[in-house]
N, C-alpha and C positions, 0 to 999 in steps of 0.2 A: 503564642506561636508567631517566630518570626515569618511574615507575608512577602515574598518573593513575587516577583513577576511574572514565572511560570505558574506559582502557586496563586497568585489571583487570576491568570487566567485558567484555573482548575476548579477553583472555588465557584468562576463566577458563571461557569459550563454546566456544573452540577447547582447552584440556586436557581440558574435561569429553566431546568428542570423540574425545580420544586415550585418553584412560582404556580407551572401549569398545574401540579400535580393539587397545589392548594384550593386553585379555583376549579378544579372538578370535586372538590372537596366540600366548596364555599354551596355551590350550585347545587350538589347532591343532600346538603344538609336544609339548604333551601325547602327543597322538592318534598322531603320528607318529616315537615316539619308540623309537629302538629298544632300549631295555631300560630300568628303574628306574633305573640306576647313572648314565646319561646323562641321563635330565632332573633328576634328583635334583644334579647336577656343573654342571648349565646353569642350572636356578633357584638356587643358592646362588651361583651366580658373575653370575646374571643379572639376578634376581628385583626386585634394586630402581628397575631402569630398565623395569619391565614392571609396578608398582603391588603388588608383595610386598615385605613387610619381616620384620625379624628372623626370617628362615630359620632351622629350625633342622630336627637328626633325631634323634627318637627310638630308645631302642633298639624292641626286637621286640615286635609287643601283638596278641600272637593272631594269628588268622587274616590280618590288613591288615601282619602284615611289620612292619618299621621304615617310620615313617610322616613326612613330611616337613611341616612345616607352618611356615606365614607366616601374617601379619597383609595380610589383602587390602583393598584399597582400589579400591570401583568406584563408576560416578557413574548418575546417571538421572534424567530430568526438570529439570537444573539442581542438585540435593544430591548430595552427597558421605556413602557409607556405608562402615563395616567389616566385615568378618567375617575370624572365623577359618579357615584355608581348613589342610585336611588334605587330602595326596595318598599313600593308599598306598601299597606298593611291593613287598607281596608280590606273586608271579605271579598268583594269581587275583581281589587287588582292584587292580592296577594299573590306570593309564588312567582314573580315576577323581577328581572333585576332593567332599571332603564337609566344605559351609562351614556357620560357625554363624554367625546373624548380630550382633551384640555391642552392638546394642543404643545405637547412639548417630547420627544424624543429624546433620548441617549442612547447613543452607539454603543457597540461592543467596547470599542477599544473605550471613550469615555468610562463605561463601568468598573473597565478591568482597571484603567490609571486612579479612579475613585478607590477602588478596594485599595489597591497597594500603597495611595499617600495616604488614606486614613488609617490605614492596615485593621480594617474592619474583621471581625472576626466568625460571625452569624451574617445569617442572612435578614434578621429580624434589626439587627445593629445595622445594617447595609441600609436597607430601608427608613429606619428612624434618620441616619444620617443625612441619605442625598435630600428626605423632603425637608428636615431641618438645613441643612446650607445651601442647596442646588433650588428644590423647587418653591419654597416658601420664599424667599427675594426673588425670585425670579417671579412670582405673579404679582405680589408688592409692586413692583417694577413697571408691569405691563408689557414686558418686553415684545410680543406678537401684535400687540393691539398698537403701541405707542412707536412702534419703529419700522425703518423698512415701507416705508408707505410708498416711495416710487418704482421700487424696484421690484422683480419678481423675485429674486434672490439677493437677499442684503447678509454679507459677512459683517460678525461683530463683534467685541469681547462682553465680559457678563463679570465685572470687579463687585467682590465683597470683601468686608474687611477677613476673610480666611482665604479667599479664592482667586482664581482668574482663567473666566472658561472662554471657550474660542466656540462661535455660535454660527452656522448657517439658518438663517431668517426664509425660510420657502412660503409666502405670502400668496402662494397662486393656492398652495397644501393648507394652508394657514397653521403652520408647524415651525415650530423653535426647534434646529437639532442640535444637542449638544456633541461638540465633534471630541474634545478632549479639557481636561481641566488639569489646574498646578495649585497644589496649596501653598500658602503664603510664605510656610518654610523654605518650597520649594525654588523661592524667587531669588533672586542677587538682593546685596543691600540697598543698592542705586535702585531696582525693580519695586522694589519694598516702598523707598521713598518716594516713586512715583505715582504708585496706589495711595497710600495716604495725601499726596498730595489733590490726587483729581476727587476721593472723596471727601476733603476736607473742603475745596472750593468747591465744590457742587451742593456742600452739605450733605448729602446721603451718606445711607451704611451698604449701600449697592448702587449700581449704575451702569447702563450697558450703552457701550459705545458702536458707534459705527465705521468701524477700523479693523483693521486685520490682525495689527500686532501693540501691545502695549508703548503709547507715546517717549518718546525719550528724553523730551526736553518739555521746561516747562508751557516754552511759547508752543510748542506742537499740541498739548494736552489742552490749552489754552483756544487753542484751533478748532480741536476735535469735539471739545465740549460744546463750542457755536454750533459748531457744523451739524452735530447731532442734533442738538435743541431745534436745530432749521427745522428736521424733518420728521418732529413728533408732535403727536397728539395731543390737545389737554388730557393730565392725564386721570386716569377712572379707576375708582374703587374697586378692585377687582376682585379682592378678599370679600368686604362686603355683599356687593351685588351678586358674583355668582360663583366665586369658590366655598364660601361657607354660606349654607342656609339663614339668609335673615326673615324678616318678621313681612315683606312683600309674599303676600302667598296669593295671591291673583299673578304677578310675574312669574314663580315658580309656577304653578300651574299650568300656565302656557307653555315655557319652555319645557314642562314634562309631559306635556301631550304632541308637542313638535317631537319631541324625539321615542315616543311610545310610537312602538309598529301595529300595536293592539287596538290605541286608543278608540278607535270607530267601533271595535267590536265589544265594549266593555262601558260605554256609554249609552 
């Protein structure tokens, strides 16, 4: 099916519908589930036709047992958000979902311009795509951690070698919004050329600028790339340390009783 503009924003009315419908789904199979080992066996076999990705378990961390955790994806209001979604699976924190939220937003319009230049066709394809091109370089990156540090609202772009999104940095919200995105086809030749060029001199396969519209020339990109180096952080493993589960489980731990509303009563 050819993907029109109307037609992604039709599509992306009725997934952002089913989104909801899947995590009262996720929740209810949670709730009735008769032991860890079985919903733990059902979201790793099931998880990405229900808006969780890269499943994975943990060994044992204290009290919460070996802990299962996915990248969840839910909608509201027309934007599409992430969080980290942890689901214990010791006997006394089962039944239980404890999500962090990761800090990155897309707008309506962003989804809908997403469907229509990939001309995505599921919603299952919609999802594997934005965290394959959109949100995996973009935590790679650091972008909320590593930029934007003087301002309360820092505009930016977000170049990879497929893309180029146009980003509001809200650092008081600690939130990346993505306002709208172009795939690379959708550049001029001269545009094309300037992307390859800022990440062939930066070295990267991504790169977020702190600029409003892609450089024109080379001494401007040449500019921008100071400019921004001025005002970022060393920067932090962010895949490691806390998008994917690694082998620190005294860390996890902590951060999973910071954000358990439970934890006093379950200790």
């Amino acid at each position: 099916m050819k993907i029109t503009e109307d037609i992604a924003k039709e599509l992306w009315a009725t997934w952002h519908n089913e989104i909801a419908a899947n995590l009262t789904y996720i929740n209810k199979t949670l709730i009735t589930s008769k032991s860890p080992a079985h919903f733990s066996n059902w979201l790793k076999k099931n998880g990405s036709n229900y808006n969780h990705h890269y499943t994975t378990i943990t060994d044992k961390t204290k009290h919460y047992g070996n802990v299962l955790f996915s990248v969840l994806v839910h909608a509201e209001k027309g934007r599409m958000y992430f969080e980290k979604a942890f689901y214990p699976l010791s006997k006394g924190t089962f039944k239980r979902r404890i999500s962090i939220d990761m800090g990155i937003e897309l707008t309506k319009h962003f989804v809908e311009r997403f469907i229509l230049r990939w001309q995505t066709q599921t919603l299952q394809e919609l999802e594997r795509m934005i965290l394959a091109e959109i949100i995996m370089p973009h935590l790679r990156h650091g972008v909320n951690t590593n930029l934007g540090l003087f301002d309360v609202t820092t505009q930016a772009i977000f170049i990879t070698e497929n893309s180029l999104m146009h980003l509001d940095i809200l650092m008081e919200e600690n939130v990346v919004r993505h306002i709208t995105v172009l795939s690379n086809s959708d550049l001029s030749k001269r545009k094309q050329d300037m992307v390859e060029y800022i990440l062939s001199t930066s070295g990267q396969t991504e790169i977020a600028l702190a600029c409003t519209e892609l450089p024109r020339t080379t001494t401007e990109a040449d500019n921008v790339l100071m400019s921004t180096k001025a005002r970022q952080t060393e920067p932090m493993n962010y895949i490691d340390q806390e998008f994917y589960v690694g082998k620190e489980k005294n860390m996890m731990f902590k951060m999973l009783k910071n954000y358990d509303p439970t934890f006093n009563l379950t200790t």
